[in-house]
N, CA, C and O of each residue as an XYZ file, in Angstrom:
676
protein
N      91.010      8.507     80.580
C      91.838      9.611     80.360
C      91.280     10.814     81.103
O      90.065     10.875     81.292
N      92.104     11.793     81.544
C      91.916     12.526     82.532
C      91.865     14.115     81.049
O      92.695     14.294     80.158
N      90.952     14.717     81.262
C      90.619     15.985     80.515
C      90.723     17.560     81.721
O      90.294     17.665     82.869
N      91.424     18.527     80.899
C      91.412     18.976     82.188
C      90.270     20.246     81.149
O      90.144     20.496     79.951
N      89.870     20.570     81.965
C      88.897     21.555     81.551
C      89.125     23.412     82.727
O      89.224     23.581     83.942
N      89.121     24.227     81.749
C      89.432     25.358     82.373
C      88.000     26.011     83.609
O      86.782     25.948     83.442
N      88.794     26.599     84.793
C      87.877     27.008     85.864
C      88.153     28.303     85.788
O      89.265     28.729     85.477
N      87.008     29.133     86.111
C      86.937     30.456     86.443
C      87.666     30.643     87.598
O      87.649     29.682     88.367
N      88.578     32.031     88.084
C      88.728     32.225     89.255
C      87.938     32.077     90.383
O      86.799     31.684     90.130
N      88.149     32.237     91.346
C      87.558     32.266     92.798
C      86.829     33.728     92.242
O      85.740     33.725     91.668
N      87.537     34.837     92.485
C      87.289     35.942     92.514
C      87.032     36.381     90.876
O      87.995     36.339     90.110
N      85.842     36.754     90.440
C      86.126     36.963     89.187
C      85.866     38.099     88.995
O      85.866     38.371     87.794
N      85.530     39.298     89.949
C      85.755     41.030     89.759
C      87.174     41.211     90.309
O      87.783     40.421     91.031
N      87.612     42.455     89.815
C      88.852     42.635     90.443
C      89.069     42.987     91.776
O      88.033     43.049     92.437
N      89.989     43.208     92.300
C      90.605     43.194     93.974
C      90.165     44.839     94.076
O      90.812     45.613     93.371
N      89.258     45.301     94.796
C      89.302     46.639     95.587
C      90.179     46.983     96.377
O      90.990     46.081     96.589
N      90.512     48.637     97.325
C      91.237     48.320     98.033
C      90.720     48.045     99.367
O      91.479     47.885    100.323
N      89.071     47.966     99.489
C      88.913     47.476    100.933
C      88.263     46.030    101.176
O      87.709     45.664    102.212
N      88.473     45.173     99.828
C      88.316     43.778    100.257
C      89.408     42.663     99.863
O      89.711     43.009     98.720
N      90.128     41.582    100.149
C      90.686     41.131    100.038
C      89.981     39.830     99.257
O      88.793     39.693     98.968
N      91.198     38.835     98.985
C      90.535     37.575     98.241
C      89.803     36.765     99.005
O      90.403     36.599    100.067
N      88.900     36.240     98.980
C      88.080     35.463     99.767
C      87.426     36.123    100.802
O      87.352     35.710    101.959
N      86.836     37.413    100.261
C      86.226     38.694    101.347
C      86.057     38.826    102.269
O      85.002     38.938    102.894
N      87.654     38.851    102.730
C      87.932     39.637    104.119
C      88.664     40.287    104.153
O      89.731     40.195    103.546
N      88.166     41.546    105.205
C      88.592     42.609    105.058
C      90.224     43.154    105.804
O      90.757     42.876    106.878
N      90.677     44.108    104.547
C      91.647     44.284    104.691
C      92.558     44.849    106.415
O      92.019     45.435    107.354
N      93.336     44.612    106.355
C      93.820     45.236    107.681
C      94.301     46.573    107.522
O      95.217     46.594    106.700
N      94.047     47.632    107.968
C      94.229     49.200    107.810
C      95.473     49.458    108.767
O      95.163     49.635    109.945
N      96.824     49.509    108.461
C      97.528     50.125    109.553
C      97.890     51.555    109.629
O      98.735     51.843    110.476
N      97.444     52.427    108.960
C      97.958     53.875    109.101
C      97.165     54.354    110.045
O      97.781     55.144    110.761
N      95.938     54.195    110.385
C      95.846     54.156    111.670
C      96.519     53.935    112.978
O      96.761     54.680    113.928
N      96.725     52.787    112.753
C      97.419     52.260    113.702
C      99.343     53.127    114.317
O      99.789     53.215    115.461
N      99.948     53.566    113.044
C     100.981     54.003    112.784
C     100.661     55.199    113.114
O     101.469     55.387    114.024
N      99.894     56.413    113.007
C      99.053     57.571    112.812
C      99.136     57.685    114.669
O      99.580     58.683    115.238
N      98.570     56.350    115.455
C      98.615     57.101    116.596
C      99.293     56.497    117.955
O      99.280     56.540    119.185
N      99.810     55.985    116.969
C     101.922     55.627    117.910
C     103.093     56.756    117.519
O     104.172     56.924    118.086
N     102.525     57.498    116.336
C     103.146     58.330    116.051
C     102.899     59.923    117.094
O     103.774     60.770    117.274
N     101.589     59.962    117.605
C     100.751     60.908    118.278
C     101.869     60.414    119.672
O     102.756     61.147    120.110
N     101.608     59.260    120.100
C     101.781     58.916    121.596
C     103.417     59.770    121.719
O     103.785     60.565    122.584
N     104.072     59.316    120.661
C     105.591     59.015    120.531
C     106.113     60.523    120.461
O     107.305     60.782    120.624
N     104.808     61.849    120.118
C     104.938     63.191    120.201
C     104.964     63.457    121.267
O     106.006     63.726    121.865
N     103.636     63.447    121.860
C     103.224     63.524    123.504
C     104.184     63.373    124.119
O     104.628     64.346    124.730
N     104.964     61.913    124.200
C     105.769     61.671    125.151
C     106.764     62.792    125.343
O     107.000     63.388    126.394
N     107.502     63.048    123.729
C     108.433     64.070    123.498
C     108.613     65.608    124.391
O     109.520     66.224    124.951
N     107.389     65.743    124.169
C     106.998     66.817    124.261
C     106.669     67.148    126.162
O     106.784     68.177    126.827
N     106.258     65.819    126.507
C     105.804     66.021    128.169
C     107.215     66.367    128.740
O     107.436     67.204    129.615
N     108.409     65.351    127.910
C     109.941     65.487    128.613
C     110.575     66.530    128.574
O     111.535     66.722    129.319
N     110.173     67.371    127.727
C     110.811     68.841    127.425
C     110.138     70.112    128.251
O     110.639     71.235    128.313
N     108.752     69.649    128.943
C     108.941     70.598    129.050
C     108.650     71.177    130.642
O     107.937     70.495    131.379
N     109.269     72.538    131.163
C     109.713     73.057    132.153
C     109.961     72.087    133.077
O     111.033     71.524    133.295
N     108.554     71.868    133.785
C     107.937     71.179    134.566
C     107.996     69.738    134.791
O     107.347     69.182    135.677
N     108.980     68.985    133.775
C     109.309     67.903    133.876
C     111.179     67.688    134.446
O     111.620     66.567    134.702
N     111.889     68.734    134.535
C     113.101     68.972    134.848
C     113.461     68.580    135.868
O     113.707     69.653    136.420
N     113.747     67.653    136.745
C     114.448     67.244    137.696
C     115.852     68.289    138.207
O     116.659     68.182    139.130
N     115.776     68.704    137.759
C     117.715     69.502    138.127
C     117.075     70.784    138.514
O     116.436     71.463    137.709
N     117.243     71.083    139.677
C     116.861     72.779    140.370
C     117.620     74.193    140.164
O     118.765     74.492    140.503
N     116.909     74.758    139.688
C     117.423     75.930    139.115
C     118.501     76.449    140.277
O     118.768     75.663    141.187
N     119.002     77.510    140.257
C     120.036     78.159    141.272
C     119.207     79.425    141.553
O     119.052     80.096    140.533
N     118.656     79.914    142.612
C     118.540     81.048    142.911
C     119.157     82.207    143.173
O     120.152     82.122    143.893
N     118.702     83.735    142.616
C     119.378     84.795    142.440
C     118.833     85.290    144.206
O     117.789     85.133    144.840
N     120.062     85.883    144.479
C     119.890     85.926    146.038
C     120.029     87.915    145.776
O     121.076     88.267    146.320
N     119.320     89.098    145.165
C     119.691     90.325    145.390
C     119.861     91.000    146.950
O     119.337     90.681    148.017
N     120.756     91.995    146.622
C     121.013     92.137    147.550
C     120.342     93.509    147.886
O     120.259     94.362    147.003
N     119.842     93.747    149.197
C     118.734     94.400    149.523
C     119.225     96.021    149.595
O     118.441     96.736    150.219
N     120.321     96.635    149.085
C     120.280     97.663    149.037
C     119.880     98.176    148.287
O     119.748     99.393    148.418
N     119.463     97.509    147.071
C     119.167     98.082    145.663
C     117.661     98.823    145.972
O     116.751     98.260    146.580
N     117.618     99.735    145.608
C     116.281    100.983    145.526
C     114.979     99.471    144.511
O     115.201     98.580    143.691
N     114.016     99.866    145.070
C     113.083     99.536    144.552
C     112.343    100.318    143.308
O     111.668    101.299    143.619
N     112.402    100.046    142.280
C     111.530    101.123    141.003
C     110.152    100.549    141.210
O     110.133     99.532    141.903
N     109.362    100.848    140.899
C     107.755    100.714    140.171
C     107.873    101.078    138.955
O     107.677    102.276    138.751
N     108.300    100.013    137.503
C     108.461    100.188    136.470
C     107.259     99.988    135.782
O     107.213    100.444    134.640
N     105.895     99.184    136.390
C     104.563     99.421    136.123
C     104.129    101.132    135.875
O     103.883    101.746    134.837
N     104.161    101.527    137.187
C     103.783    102.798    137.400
C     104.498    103.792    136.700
O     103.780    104.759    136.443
N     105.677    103.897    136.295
C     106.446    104.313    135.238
C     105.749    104.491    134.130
O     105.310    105.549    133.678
N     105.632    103.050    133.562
C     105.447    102.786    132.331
C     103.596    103.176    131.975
O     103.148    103.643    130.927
N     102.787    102.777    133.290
C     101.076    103.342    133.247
C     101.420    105.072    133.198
O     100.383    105.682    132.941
N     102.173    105.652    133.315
C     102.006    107.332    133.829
C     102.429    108.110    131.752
O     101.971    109.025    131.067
N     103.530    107.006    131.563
C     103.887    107.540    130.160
C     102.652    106.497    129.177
O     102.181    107.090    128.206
N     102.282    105.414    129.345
C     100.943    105.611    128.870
C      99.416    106.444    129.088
O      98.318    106.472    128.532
N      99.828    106.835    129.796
C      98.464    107.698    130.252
C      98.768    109.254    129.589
O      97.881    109.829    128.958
N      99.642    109.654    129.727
C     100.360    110.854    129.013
C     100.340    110.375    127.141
O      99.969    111.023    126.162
N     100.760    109.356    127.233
C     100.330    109.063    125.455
C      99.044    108.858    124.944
O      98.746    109.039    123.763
N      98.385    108.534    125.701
C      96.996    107.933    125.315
C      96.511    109.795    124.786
O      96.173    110.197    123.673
N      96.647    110.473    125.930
C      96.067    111.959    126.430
C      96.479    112.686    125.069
O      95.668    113.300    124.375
N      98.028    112.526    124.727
C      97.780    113.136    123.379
C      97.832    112.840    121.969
O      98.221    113.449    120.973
N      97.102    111.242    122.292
C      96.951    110.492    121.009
C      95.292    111.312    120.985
O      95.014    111.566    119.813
N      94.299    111.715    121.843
C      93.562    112.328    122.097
C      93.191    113.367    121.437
O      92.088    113.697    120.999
N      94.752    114.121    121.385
C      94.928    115.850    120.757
C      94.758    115.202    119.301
O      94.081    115.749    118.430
N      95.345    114.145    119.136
C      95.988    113.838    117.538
C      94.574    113.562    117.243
O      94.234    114.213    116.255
N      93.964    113.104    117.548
C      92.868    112.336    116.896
C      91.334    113.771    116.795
O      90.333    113.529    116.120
N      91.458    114.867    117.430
C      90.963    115.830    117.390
C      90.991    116.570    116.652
O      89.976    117.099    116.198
N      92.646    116.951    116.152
C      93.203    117.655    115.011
C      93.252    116.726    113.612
O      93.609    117.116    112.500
N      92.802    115.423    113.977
C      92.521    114.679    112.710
C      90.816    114.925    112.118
O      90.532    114.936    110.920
N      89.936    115.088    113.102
C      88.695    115.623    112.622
C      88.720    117.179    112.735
O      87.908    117.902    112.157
N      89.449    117.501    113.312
C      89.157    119.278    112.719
C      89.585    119.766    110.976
O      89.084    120.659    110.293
N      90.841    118.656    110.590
C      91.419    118.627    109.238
C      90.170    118.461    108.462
O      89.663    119.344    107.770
N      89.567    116.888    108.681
C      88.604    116.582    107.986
C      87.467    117.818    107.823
O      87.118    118.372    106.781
N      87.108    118.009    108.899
C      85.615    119.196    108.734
C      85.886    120.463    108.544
O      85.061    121.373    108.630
N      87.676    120.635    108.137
C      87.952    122.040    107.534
C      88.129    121.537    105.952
O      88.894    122.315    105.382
N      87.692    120.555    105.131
C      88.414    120.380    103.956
C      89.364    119.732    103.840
O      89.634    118.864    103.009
N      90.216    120.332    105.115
C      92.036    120.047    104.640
C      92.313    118.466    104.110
O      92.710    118.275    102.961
N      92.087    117.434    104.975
C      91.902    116.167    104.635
C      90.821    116.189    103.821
O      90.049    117.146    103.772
N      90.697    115.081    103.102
C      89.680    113.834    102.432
C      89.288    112.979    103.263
O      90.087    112.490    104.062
N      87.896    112.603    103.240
C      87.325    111.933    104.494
C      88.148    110.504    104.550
O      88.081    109.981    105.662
N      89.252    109.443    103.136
C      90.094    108.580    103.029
C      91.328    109.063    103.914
O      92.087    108.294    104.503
N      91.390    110.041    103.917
C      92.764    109.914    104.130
C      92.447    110.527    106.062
O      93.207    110.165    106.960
N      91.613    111.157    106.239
C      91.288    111.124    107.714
C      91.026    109.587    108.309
O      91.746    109.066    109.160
N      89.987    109.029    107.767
C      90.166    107.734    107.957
C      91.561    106.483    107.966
O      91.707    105.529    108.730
N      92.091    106.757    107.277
C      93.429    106.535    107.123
C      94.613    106.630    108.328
O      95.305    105.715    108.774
N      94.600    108.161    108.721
C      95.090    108.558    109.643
C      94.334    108.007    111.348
O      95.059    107.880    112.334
N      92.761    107.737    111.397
C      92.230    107.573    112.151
C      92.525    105.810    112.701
O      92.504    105.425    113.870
N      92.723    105.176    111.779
C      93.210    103.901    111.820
C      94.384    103.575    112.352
O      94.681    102.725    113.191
N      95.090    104.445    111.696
C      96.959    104.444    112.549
C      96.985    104.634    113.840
O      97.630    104.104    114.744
N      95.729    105.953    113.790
C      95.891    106.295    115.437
C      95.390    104.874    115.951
O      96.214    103.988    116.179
N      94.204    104.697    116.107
C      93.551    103.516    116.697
C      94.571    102.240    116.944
O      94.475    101.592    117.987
N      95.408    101.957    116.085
C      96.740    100.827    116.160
C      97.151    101.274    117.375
O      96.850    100.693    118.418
N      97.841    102.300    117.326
C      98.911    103.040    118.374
C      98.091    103.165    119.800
O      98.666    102.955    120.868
N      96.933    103.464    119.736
C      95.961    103.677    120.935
C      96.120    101.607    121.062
O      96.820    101.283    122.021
N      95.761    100.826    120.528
C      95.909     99.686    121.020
C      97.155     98.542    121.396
O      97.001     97.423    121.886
N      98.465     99.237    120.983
C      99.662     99.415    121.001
C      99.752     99.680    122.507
O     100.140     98.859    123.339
N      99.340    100.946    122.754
C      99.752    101.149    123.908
C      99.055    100.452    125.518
O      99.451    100.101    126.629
N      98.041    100.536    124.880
C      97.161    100.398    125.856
C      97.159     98.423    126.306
O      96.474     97.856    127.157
N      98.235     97.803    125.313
C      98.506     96.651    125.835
C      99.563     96.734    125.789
O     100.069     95.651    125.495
N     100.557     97.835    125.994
C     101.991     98.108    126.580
C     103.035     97.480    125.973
O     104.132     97.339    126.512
N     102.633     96.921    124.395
C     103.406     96.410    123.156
C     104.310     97.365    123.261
O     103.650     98.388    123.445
N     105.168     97.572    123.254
C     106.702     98.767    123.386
C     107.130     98.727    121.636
O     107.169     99.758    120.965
N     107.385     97.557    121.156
C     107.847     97.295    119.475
C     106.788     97.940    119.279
O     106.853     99.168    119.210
N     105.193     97.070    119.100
C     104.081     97.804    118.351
C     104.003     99.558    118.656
O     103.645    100.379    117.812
N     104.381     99.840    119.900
C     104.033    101.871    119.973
C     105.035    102.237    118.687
O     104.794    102.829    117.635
N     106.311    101.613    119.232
C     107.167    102.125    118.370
C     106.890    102.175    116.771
O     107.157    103.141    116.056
N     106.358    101.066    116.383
C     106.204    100.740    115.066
C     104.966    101.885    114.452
O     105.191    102.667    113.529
N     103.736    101.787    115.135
C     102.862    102.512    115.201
C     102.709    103.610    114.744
O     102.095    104.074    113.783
N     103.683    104.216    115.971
C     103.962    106.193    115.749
C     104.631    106.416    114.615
O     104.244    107.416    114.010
N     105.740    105.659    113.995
C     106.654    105.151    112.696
C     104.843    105.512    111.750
O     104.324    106.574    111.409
N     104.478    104.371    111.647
C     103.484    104.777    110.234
C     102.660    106.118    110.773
O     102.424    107.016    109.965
N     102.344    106.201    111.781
C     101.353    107.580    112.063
C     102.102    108.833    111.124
O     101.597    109.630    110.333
N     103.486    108.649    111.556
C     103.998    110.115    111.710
C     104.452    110.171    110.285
O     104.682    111.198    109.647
N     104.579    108.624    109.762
C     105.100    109.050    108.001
C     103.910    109.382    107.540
O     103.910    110.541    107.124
N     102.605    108.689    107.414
C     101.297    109.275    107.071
C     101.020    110.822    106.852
O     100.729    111.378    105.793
N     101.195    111.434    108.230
C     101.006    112.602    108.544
C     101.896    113.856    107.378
O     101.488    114.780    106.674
N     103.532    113.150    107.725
C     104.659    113.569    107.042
C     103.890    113.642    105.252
O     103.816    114.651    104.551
N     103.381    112.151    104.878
C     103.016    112.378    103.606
C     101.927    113.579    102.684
O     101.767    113.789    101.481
N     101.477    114.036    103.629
C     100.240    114.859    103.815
C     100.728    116.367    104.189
O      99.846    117.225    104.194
N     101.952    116.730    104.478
C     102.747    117.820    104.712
C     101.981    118.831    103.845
O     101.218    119.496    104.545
N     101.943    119.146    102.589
C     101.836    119.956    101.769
C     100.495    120.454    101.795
O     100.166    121.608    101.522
N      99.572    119.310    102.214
C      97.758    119.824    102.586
C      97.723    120.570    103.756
O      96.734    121.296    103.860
N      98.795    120.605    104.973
C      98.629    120.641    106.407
C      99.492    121.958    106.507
O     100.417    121.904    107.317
N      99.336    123.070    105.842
C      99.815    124.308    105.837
C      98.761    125.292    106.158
O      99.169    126.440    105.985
N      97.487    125.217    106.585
C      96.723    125.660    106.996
C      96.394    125.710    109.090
O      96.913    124.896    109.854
N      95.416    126.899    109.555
C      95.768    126.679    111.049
C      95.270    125.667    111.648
O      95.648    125.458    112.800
N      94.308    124.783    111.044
C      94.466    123.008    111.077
C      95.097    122.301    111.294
O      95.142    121.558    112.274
N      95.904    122.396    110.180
C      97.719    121.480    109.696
C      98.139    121.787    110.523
O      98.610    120.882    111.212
N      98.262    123.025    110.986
C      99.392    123.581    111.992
C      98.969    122.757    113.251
O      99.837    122.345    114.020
N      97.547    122.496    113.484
C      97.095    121.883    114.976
C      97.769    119.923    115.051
O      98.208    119.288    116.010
N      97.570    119.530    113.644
C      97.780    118.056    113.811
C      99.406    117.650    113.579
O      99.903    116.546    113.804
N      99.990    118.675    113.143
C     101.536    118.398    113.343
C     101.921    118.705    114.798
O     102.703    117.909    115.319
N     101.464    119.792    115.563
C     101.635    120.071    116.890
C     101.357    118.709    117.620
O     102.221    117.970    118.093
N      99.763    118.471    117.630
C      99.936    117.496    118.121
C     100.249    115.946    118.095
O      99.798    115.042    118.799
N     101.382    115.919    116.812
C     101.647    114.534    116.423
C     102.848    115.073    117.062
O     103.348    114.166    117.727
N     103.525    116.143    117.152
C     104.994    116.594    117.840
C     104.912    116.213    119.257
O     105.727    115.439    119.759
N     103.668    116.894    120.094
C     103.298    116.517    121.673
C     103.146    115.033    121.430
O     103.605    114.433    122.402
N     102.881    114.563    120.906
C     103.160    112.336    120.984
C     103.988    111.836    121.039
O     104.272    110.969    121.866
N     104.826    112.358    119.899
C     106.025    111.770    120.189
C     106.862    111.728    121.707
O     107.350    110.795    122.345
N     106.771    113.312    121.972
C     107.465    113.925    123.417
C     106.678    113.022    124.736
O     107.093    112.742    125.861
N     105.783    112.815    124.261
C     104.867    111.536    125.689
C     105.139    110.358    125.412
O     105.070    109.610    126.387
N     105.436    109.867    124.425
C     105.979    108.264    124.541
C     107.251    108.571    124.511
O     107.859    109.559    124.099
N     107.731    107.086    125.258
C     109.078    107.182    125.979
C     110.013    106.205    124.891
O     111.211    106.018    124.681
N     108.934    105.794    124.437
C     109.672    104.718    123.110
C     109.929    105.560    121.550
O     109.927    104.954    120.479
N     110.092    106.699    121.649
C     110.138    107.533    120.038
C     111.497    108.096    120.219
O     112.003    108.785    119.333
């Protein structure tokens, strides 16, 4: 007579997830998926762009009567004129301070705005001047009531001469 008698598994700890039954190791595909997914960007991305365009643009043919501007030189002459009386502003911002009139916060304050606007310009950001002189001049505006002295009188003047030198206010 045949008895059957019970056997332990093969495996008698449980299944991890980096070994399989009869310990070998599992096959990892997100890797694999991870950088067919990379290639399948690349490719995308090489076809889009400029430099891969087969079809030739149409050239603009002007016609040579048109006056030549120097809109560089334009635009360096009204920065150079702004810079000059972001200069004044920033003078009449420490004369405020070392008359009282300001708080050394709120000179600082003001000294910061300027410094934006000085870096605004001086990388010919046109939005950023604009935006800039916007907080300078509300700052200044907020401070109205301290700036009634012949101080005040100097840093509203010359927040007035700033505006009149940038071409963007």
């Amino acid at each position: 007579m045949t008895t059957q008698h019970s056997v332990a598994p093969r495996v008698a700890a449980l299944e991890t997830q980096d070994s399989r039954r009869e310990g070998r190791a599992r096959i990892h595909r997100g890797g694999l998926t991870a950088s067919i997914a990379a290639l399948v960007v690349a490719a995308a991305l090489g076809a889009c762009s400029p430099g891969a365009s087969g079809v030739p643009l149409p050239s603009v043919n002007l016609p040579s009567g048109l006056p030549s501007v120097d809109v560089s030189a334009a635009a360096s002459a009204a920065g150079q004129a702004g810079l000059a009386a972001l200069d004044q502003v920033d003078a009449a911002i420490t004369a405020n301070q070392t008359s009282g009139t300001l708080t050394a916060d709120e000179a600082s304050s003001l000294t910061q705005l300027s410094t934006a606007l000085r870096t605004a310009i001086q990388s010919g950001d046109t939005a950023g001047i604009k935006t800039a002189l916007t907080n300078l001049t509300t700052k200044v505006d907020s401070f109205s009531a301290k700036l009634n002295s012949a101080s005040g009188g100097q840093l509203t003047t010359a927040i007035a001469a700033l505006k009149a030198a940038l071409p963007s206010s």
